[in-house]
KEKE-3310 file (N, C-alpha, C; in steps of 0.2 Angstrom, whole numbers, plus 5000, padded with zeros to 4 digits):
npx = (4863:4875:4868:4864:4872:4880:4871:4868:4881:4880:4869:4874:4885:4876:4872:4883:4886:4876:4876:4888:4887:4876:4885:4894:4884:4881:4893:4893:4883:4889:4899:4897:4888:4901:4908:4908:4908:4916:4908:4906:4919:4921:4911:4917:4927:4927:4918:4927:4935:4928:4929:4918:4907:4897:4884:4883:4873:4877:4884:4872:4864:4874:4871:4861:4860:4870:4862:4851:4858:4862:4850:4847:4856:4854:4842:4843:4853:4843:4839:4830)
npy = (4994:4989:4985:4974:4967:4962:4958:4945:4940:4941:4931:4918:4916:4913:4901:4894:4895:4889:4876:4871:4871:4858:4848:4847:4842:4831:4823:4826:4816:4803:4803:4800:4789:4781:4784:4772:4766:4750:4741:4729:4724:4734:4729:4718:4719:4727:4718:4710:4715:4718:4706:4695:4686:4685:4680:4683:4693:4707:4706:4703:4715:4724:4721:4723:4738:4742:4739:4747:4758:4757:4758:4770:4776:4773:4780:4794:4797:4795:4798:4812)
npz = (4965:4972:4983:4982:4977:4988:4997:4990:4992:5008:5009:5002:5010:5022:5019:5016:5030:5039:5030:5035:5048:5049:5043:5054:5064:5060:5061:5075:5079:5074:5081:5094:5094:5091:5104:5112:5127:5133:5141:5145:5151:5159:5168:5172:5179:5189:5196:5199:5205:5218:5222:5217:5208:5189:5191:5206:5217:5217:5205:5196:5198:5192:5180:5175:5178:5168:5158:5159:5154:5143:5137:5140:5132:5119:5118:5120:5107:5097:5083:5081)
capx = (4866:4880:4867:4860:4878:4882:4866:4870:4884:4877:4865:4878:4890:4872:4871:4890:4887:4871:4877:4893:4883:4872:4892:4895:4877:4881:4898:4893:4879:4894:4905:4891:4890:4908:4914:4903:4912:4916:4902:4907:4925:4921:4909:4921:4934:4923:4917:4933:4939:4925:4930:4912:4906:4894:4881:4880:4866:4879:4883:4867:4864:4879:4872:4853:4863:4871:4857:4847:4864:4861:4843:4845:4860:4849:4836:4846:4855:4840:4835:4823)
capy = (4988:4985:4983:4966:4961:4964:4954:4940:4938:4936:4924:4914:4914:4911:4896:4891:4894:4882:4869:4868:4868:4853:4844:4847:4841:4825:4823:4826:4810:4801:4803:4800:4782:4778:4782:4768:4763:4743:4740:4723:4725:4737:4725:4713:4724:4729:4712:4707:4721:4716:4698:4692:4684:4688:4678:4685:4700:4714:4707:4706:4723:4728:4720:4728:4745:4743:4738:4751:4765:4756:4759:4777:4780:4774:4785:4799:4795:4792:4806:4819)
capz = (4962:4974:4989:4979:4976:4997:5000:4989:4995:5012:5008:5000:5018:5026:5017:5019:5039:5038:5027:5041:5055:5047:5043:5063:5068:5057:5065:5084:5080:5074:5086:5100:5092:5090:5110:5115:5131:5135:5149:5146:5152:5164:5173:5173:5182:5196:5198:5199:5213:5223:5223:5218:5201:5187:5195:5212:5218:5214:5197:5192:5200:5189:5172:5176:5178:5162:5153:5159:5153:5137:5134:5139:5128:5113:5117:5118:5101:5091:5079:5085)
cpx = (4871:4873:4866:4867:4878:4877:4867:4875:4884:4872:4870:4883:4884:4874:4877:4890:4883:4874:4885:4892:4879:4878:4892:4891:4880:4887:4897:4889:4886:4898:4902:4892:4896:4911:4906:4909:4908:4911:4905:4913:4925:4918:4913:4928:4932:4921:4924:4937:4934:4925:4923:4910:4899:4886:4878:4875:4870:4881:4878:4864:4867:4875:4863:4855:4865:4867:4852:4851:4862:4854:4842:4849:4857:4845:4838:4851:4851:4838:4831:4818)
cpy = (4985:4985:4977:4963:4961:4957:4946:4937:4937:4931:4918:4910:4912:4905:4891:4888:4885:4876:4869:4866:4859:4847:4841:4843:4832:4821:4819:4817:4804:4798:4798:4793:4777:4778:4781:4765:4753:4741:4733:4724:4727:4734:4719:4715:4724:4724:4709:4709:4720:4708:4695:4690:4687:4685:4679:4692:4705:4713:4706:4713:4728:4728:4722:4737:4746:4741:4746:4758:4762:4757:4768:4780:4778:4778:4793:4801:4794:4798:4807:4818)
cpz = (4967:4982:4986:4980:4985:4997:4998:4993:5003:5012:5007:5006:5022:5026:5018:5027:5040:5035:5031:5046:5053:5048:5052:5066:5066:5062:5074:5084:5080:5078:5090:5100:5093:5097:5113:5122:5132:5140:5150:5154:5161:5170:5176:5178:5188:5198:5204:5206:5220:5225:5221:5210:5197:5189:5203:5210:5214:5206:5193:5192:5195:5180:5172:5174:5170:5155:5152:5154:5145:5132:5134:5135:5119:5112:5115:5113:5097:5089:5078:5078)
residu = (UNK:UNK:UNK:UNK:UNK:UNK:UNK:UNK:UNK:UNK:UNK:UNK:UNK:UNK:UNK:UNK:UNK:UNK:UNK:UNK:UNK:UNK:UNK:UNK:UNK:UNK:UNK:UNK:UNK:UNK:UNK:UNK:UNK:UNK:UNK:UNK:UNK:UNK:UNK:UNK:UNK:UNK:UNK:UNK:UNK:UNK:UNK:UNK:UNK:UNK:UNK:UNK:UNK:UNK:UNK:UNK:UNK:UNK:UNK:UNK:UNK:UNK:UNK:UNK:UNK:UNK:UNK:UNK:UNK:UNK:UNK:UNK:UNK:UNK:UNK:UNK:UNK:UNK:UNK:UNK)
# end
């Protein structure tokens, strides 16, 4: 009789483990989403330090680049 209670009571903390790990998984996605960094901002910075506009070769360079960083942070964000 008390092995059954023991066992319940690990299946029960199983189950607690699992259904916090799931909480975390949902979380980590969350987050992931939320620290979208400015691309904007930042191309605009670096334009800026190189004296050059968004229309020259390197700002287009720069806004190819961040398109590109944005196509692979969707893919790597999308649910398996």
């Amino acid at each position: 009789m008390k092995d059954g209670t023991v066992l319940k009571r690990r299946l029960e903390r199983i189950r607690e483990v699992e259904n916090e790990n799931q909480q975390l998984k949902v979380q980590l996605q969350s987050a992931g989403k939320q620290v979208q960094p400015d691309y904007d901002s930042i191309r605009d910075r670096t334009l800026n330090k190189l004296k050059v506009g968004k229309q020259s070769t390197q700002g287009k360079a720069i806004d190819a680049f961040i398109k590109q960083l944005k196509q692979e942070c969707l893919v790597a964000n999308s649910p398996d």
